[in-house]
C-alpha positions as CSV (number, residue, x, y, z in Angstrom):
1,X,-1.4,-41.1,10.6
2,X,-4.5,-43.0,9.6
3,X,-6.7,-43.4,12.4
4,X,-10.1,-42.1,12.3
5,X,-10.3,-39.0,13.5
6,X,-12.0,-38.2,16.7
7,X,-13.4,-34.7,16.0
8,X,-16.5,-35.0,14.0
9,X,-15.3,-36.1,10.8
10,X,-15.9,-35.2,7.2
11,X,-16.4,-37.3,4.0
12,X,-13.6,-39.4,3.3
13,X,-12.1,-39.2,6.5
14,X,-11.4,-35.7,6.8
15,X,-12.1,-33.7,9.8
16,X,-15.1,-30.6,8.6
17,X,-13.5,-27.5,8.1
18,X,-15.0,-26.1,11.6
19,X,-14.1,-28.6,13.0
20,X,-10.1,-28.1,11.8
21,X,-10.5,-24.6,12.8
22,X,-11.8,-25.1,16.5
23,X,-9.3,-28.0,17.0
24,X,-6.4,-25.2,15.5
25,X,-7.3,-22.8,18.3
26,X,-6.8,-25.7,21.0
27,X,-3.6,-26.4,19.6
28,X,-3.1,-22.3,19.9
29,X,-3.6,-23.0,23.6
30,X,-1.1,-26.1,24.0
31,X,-3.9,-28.7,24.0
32,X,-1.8,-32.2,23.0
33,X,-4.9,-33.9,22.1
34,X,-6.5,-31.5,19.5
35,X,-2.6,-31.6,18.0
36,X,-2.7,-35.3,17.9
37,X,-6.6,-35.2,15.9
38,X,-5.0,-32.0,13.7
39,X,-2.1,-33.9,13.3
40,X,-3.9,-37.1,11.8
41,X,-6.3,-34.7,9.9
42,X,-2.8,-33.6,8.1
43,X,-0.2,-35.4,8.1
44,X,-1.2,-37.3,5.0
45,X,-2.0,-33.5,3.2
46,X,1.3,-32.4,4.7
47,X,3.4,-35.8,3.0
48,X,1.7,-35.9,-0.2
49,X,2.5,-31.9,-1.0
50,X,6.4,-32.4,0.6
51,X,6.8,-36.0,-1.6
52,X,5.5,-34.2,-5.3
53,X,8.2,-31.7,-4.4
54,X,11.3,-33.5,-2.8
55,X,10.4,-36.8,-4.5
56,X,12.8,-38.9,-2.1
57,X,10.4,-40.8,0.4
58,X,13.2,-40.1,3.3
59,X,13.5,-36.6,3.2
60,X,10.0,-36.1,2.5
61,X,9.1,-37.6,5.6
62,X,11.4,-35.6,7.8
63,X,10.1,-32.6,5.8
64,X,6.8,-33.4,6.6
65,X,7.9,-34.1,10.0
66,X,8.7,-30.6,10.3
67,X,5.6,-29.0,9.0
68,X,3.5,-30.7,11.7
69,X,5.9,-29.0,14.6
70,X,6.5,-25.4,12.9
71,X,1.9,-26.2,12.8
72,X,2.0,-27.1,16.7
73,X,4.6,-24.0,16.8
74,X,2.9,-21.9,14.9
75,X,-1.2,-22.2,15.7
76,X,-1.3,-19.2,17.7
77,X,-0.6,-17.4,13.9
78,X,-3.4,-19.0,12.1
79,X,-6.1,-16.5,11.3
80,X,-9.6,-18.2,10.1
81,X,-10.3,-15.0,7.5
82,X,-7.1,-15.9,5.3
83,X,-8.3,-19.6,4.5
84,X,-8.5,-22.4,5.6
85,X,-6.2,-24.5,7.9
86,X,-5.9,-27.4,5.1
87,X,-4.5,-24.4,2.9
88,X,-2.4,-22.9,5.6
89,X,-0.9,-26.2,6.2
90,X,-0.5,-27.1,2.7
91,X,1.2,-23.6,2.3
92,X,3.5,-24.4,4.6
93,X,4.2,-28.1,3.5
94,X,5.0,-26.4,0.2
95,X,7.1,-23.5,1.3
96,X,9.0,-26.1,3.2
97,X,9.5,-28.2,0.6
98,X,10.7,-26.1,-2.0
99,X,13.5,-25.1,1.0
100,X,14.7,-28.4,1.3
101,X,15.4,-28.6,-2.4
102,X,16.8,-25.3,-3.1
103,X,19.0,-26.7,-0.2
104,X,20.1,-29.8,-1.6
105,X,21.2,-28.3,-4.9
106,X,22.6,-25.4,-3.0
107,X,24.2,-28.3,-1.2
108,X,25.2,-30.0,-4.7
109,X,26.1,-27.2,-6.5
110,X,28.8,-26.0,-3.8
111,X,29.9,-29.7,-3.5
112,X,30.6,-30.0,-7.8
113,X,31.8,-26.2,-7.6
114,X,34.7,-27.1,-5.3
115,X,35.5,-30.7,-6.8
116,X,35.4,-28.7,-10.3
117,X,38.2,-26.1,-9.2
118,X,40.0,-28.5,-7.2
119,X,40.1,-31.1,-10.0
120,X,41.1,-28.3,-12.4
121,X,43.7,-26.7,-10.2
122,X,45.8,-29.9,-9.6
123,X,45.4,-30.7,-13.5
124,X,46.1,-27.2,-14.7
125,X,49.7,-27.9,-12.0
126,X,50.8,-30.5,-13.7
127,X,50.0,-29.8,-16.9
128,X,52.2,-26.7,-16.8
129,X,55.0,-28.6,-15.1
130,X,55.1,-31.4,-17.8
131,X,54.8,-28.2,-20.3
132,X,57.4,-26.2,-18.8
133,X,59.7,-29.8,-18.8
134,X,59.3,-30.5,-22.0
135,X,59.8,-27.0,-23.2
136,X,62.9,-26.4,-21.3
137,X,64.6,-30.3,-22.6
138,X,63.3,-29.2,-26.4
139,X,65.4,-25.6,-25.8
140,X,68.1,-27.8,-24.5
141,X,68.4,-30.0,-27.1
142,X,68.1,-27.2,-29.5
143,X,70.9,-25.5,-28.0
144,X,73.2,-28.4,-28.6
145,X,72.6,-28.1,-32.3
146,X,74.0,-24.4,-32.2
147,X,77.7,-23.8,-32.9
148,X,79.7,-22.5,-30.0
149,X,80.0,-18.7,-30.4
150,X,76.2,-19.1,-31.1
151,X,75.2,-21.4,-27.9
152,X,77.3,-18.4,-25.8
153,X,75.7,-15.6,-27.8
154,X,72.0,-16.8,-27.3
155,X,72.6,-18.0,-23.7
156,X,74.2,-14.5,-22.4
157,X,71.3,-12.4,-24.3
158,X,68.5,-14.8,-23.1
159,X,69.0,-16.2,-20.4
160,X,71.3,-13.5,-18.2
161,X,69.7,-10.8,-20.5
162,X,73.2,-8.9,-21.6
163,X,72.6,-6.6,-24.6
164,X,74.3,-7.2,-27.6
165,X,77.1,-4.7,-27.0
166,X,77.5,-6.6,-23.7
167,X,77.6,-10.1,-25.0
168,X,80.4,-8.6,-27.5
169,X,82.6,-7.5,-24.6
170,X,82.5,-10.9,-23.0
171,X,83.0,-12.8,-25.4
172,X,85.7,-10.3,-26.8
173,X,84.4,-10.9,-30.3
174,X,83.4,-8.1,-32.5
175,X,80.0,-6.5,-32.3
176,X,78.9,-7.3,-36.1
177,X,80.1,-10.9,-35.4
178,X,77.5,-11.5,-32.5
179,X,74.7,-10.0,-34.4
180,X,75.4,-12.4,-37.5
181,X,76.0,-15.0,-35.2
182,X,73.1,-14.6,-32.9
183,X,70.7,-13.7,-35.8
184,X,71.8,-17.4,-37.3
185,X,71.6,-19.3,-33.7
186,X,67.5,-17.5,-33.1
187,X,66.8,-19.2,-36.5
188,X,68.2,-22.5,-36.1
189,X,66.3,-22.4,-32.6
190,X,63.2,-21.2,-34.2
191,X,63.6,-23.8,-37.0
192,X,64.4,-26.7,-34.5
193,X,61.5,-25.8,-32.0
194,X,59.2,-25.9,-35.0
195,X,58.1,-22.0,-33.9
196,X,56.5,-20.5,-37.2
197,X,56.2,-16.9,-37.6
């Protein structure tokens, strides 16, 4: 990458302008040697714009790496009257670049997305088992405290959802009775469950 260049070479190193744009039409035509002077004319253009963008030395090599081949691939499309090739490169550098990192937090995004639901899910499962445990041995214990007639009462309205004319008949006990009854056994529930109204 930092060889002199053999074309007729600039100020600082850098291959003239003309001289970039005669050596982009031989790569245009396959010519392996004026891609291997373009290519050291570049490459160090090419890294520097990927590594301000990706900012990890790895990727922004192998991003780099692929701006020289879509250039090699892509000479035929260079057209002298839109700038010059150190700005269609540099273009392209960038343009890739800024891919590779709206891929990675693509990438990352997905990846916390999916931990995020997953993570949640499984909590949000056991959570409402442990609830729904808890809530059924509270209701149980709660039940206990009721007197017989009301324990029956609540459990045949409730649970196997008789009406209160119903739960009368089977428990051959008069209607008034079960609605005192059941009235008293809600409270005492409500009372020992803590439920405010």
């Amino acid at each position: 990458m930092n060889q002199p260049l053999p074309l007729g070479a600039g100020r600082n190193g850098r291959a003239a302008p003309s001289d970039l744009t005669e050596t982009m039409g031989k790569v245009a035509h396959g010519d392996k040697q004026a891609f291997s002077a373009l290519y050291d004319a570049l490459a160090p253009l090419v890294f520097g714009i990927v590594l301000k963008v990706v900012r990890d030395r790895a990727q922004s090599e192998e991003v780099a790496q692929e701006v020289m081949i879509d250039l090699w691939r892509q000479a035929a499309r260079y057209r002298p009257d839109t700038g010059s090739v150190r700005t269609w490169a540099a273009t392209i550098a960038h343009r890739r670049a800024v891919d590779r990192v709206r891929s990675a937090q693509a990438a990352a995004d997905r990846e916390h997305a999916q931990a995020a639901r997953e993570h949640t899910t499984a909590f949000d499962e056991v959570a409402e088992q442990v609830e729904t445990r808890l809530e059924s041995e509270q209701v149980r214990r709660c039940l206990r405290g009721l007197t017989e007639l009301q324990r029956q009462a609540v459990t045949l309205a409730y649970y196997q959802g008789l009406t209160y004319r119903e739960v009368a008949e089977a428990l051959r006990t008069p209607l008034p009775t079960i609605k005192t009854r059941m009235r008293d056994g809600l409270i005492r529930l409500r009372d020992c469950m803590g439920v405010t109204t």
